[in-house]
Backbone bond lengths (Angstrom), bond angles and torsions (degrees), N, CA, C in turn:
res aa  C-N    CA-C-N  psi(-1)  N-CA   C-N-CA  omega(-1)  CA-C   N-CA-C  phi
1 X - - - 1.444 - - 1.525 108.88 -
2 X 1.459 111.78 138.04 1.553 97.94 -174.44 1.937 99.06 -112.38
3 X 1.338 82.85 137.56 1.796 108.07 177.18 1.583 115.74 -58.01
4 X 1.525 131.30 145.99 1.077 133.48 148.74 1.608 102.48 -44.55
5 X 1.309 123.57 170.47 1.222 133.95 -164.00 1.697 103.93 -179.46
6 X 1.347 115.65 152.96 1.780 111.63 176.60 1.430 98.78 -63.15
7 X 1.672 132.88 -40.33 0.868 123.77 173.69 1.084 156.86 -49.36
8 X 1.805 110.32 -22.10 1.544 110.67 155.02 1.590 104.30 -118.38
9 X 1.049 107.85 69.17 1.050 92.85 165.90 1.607 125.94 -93.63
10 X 1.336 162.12 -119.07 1.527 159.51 163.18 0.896 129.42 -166.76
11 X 1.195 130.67 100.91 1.710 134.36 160.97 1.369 135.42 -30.22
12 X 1.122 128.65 102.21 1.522 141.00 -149.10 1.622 95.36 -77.83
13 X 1.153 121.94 -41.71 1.383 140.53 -171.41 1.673 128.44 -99.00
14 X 1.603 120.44 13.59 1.209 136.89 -178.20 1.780 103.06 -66.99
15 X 1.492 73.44 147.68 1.612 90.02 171.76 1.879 114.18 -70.29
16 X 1.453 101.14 175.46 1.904 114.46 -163.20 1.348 85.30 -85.94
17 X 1.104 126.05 125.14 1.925 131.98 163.11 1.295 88.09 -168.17
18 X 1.566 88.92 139.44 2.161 108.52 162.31 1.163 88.23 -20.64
19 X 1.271 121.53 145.80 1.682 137.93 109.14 1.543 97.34 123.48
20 X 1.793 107.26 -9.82 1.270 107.34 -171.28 1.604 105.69 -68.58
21 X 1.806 139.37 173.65 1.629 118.48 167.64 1.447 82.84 -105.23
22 X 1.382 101.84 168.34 1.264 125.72 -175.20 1.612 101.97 -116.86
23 X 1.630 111.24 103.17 1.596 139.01 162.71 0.615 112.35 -44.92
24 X 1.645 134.61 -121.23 1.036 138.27 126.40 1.458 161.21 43.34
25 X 1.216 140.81 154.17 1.546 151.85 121.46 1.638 95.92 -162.82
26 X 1.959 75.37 130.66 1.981 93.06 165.87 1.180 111.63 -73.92
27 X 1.407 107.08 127.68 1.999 121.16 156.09 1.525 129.48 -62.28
28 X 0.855 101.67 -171.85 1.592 95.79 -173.53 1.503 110.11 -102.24
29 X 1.182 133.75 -1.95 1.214 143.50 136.85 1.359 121.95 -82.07
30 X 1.454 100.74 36.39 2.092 102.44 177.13 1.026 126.32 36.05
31 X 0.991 123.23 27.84 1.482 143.53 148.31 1.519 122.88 -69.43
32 X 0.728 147.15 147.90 1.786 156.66 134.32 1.144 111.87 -91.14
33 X 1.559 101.29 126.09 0.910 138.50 167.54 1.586 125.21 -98.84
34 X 1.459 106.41 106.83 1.760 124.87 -168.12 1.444 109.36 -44.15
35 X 1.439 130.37 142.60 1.611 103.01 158.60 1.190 99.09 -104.76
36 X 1.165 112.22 170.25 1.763 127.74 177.59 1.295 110.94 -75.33
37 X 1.418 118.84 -22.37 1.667 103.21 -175.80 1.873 85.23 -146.26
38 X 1.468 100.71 159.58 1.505 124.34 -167.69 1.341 103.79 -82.79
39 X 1.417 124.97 113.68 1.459 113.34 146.47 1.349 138.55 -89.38
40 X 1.217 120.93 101.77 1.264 107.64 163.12 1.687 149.80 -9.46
41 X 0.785 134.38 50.74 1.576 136.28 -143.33 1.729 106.46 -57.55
42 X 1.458 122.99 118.27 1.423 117.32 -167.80 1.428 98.84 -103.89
43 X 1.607 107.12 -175.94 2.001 102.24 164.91 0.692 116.97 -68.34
44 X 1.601 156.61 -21.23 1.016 128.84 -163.15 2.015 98.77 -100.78
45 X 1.301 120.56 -27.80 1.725 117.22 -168.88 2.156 91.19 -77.86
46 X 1.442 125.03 -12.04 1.025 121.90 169.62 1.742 125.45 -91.66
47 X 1.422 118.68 -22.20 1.439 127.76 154.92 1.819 109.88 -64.45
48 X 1.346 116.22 -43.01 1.435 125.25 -173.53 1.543 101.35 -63.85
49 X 1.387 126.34 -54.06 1.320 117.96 -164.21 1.188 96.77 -90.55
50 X 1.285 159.76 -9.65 1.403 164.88 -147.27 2.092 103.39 -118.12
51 X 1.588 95.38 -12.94 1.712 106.20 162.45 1.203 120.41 -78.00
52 X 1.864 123.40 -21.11 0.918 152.19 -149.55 1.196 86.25 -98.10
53 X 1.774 143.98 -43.61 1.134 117.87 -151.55 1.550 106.05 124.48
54 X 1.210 135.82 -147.95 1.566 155.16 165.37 1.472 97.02 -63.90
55 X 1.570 132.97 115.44 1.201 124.73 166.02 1.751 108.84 -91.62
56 X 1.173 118.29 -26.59 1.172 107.55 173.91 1.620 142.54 -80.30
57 X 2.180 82.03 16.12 1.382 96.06 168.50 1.295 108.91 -96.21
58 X 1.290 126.29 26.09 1.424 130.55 -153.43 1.369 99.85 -153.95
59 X 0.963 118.22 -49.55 1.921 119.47 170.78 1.410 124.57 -116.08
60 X 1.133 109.89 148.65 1.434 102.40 151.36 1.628 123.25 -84.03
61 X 1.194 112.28 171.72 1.617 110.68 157.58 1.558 115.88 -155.07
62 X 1.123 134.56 178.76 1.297 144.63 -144.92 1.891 103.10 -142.73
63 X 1.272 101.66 145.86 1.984 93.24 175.41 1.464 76.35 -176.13
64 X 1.338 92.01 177.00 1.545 97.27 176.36 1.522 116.08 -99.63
65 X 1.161 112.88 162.72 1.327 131.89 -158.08 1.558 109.96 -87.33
66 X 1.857 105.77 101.25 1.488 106.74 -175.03 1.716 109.18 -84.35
67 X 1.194 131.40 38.40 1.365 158.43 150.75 1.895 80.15 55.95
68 X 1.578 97.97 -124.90 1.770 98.50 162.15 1.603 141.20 -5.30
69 X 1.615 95.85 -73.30 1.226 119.67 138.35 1.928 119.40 6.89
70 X 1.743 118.63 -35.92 1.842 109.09 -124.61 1.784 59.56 -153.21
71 X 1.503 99.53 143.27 1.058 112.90 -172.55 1.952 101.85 -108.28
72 X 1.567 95.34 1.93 1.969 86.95 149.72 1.502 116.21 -96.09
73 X 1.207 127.23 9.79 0.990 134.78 -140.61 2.113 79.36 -87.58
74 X 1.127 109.02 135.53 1.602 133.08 -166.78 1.548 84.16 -84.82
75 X 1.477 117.60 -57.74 1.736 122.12 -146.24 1.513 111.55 93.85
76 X 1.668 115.53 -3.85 1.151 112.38 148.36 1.791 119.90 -129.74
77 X 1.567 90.48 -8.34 1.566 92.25 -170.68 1.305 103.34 -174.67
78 X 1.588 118.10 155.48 1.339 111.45 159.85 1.079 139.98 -66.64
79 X 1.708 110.69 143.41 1.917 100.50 -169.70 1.019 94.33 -105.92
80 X 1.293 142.93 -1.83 1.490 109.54 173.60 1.473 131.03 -64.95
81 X 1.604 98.28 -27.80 1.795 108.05 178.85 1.900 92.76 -100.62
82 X 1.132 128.27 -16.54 1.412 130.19 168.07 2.000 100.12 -50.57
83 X 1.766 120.36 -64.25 1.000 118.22 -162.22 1.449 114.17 -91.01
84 X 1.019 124.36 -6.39 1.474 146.67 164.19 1.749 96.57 -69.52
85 X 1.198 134.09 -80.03 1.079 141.75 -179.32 1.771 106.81 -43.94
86 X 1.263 126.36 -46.46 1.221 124.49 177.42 1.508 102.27 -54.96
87 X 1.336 123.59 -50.36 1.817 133.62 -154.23 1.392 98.82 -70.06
88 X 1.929 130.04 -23.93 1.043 112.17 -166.34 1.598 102.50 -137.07
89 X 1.509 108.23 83.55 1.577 122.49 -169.50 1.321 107.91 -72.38
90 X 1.530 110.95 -13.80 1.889 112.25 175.19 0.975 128.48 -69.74
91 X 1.853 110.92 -9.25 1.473 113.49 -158.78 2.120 93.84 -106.93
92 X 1.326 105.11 0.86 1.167 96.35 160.57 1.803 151.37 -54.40
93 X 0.943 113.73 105.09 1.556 87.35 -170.19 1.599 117.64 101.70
94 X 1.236 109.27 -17.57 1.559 129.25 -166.66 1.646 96.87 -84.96
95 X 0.957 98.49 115.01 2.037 123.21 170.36 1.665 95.20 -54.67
96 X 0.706 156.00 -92.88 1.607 149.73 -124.67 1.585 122.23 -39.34
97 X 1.113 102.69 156.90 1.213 107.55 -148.92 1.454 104.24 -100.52
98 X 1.583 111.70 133.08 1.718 119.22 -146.07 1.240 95.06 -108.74
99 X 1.157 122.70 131.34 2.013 130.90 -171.28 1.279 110.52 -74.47
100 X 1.537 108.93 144.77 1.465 118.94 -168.71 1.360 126.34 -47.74
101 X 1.365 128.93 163.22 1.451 129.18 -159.94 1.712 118.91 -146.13
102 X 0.991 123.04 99.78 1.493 118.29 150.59 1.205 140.54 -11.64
103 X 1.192 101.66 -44.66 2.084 126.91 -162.04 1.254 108.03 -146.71
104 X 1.825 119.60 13.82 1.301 91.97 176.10 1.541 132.89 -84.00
105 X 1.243 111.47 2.69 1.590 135.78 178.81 1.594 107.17 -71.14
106 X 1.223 122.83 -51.34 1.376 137.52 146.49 1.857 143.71 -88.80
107 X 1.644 96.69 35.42 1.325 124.70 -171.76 1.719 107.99 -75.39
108 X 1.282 117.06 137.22 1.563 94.90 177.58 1.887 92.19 -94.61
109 X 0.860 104.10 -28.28 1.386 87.98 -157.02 2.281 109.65 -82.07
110 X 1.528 108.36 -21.87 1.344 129.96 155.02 1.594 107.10 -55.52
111 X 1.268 128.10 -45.58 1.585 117.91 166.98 1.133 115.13 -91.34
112 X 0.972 141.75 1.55 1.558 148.01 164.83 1.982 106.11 -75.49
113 X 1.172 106.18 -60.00 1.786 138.78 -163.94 1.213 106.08 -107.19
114 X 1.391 131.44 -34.44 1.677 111.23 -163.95 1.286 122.70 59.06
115 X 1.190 103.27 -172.22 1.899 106.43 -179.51 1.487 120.36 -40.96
116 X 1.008 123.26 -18.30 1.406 131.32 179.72 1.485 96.27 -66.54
117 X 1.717 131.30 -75.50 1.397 147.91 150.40 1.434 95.99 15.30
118 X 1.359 114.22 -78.61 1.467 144.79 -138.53 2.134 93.22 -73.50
119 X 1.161 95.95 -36.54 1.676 107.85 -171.94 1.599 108.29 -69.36
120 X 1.612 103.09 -58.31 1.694 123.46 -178.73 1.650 96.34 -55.26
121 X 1.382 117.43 -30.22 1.999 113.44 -140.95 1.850 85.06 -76.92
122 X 1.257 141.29 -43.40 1.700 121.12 -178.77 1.539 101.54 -68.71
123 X 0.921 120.20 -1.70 1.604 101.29 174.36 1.831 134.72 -105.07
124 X 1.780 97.15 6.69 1.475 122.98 177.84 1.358 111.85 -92.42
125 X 0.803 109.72 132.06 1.778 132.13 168.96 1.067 119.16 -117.30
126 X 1.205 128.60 102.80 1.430 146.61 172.43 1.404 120.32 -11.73
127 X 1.700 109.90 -68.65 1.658 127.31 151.46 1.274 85.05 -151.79
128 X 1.294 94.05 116.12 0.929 119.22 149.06 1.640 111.39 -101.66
129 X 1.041 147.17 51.35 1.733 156.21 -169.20 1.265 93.20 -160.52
130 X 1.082 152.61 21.58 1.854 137.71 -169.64 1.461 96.55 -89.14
131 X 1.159 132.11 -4.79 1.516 90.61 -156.15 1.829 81.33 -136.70
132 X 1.535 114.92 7.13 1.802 112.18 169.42 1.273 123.00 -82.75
């Protein structure tokens, strides 16, 4: 049986390219909204939404986590759910119950953060600024 590892772990917040899965789609209250099952994102559903403009103002997606690689990349961890998690010290400790997940078994930012992760993760937008 093969183990989770830092090494595969997945980026909740990756950019739209082949091969990336598709998380996600933002609502109209900037929210994301989880899907229940992973799509694969191919060339042609990434030329289609990429006609649209910024797709990652519109979806999320998932890939794995090139640690270094990622220019949040700490050198020990990710800061994007690192400084997100700092901004919201209320959600510590807090019982509620965190909505279902695709990738959260192989989440970087769910093994980094835990349930907290899982609380902040509908409220990230990829870029949401692309088009100001």
């Amino acid at each position: 049986m093969k183990t989770e590892t830092s090494e595969n772990k997945l980026c909740p917040s990756s950019t739209a390219h082949e091969g990336a899965v598709l998380l996600g789609v933002v609502q109209g209250d900037q929210t994301v909204a989880l899907l229940n099952a992973g799509l694969l994102a191919d060339a042609s559903f990434i030329a289609k939404v990429e006609e649209e403009g910024h797709p990652e103002k519109r979806f999320r997606f998932a890939d794995k986590c090139v640690k270094s690689g990622c220019k949040q990349w700490t050198g020990t961890k990710c800061g994007v759910i690192k400084e997100l998690a700092e901004y919201n010290p209320h959600l510590d400790g807090m019982d509620h119950s965190i909505p279902e997940c695709i990738i959260r078994h192989r989440c970087r930012w769910f093994s980094q953060e835990g349930n907290k992760a899982c609380m902040i993760c509908p409220y990230v937008i990829t870029d949401n600024l692309a088009d100001i």
